[in-house]
C-alpha positions as CSV (number, residue, x, y, z in Angstrom):
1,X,-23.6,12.0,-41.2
2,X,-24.8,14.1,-38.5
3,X,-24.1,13.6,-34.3
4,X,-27.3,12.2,-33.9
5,X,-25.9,8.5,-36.2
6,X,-23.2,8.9,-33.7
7,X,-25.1,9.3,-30.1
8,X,-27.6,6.6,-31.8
9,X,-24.8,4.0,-32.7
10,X,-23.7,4.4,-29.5
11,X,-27.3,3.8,-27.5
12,X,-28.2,1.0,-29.7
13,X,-24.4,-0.8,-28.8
14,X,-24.5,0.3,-25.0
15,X,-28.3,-1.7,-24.9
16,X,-26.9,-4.4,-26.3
17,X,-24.3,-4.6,-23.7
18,X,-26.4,-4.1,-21.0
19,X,-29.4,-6.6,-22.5
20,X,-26.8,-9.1,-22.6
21,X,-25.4,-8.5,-18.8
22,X,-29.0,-8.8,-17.8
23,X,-29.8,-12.2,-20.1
24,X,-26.3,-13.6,-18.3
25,X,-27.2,-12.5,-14.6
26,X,-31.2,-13.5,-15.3
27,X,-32.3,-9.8,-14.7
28,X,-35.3,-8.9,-16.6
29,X,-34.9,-5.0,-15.5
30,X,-31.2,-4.7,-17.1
31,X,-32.7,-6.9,-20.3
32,X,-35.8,-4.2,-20.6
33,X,-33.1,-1.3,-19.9
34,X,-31.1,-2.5,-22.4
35,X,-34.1,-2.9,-25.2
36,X,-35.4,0.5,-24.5
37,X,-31.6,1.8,-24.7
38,X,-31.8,0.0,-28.3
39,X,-35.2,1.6,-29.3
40,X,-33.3,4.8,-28.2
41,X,-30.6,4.4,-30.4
42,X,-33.1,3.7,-33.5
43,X,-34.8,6.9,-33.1
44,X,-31.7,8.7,-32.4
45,X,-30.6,7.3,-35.8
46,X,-33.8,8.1,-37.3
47,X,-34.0,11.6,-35.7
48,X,-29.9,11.8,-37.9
49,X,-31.6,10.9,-41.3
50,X,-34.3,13.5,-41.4
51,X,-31.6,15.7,-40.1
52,X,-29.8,15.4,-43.0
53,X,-32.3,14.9,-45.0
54,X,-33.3,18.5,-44.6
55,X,-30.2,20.3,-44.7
56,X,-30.1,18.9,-48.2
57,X,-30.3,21.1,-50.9
């Protein structure tokens, strides 16, 4: 598992957490910072699979 599953567990959680915060406090900028935090974390993920998928033999 290379650091980019890592760093792209952690985006997807941390947009979660702030997409939450702004659902609770009714601000749609913290709710779209949190979603694109999310999409972050997906392609960070992504970005970890070909990765590894490479260094393969």
């Amino acid at each position: 598992m290379s650091e980019e599953h890592t760093k792209g567990t952690l985006n997807k959680a941390q947009g979660k957490v702030i997409e939450g915060y702004g659902k609770l406090t009714g601000n749609r900028r913290d709710q779209a910072r949190g979603k694109a935090k999310q999409v972050q974390g997906d392609a960070q993920q992504r970005l970890g699979s070909i990765a590894d998928a490479v260094r393969r033999p």
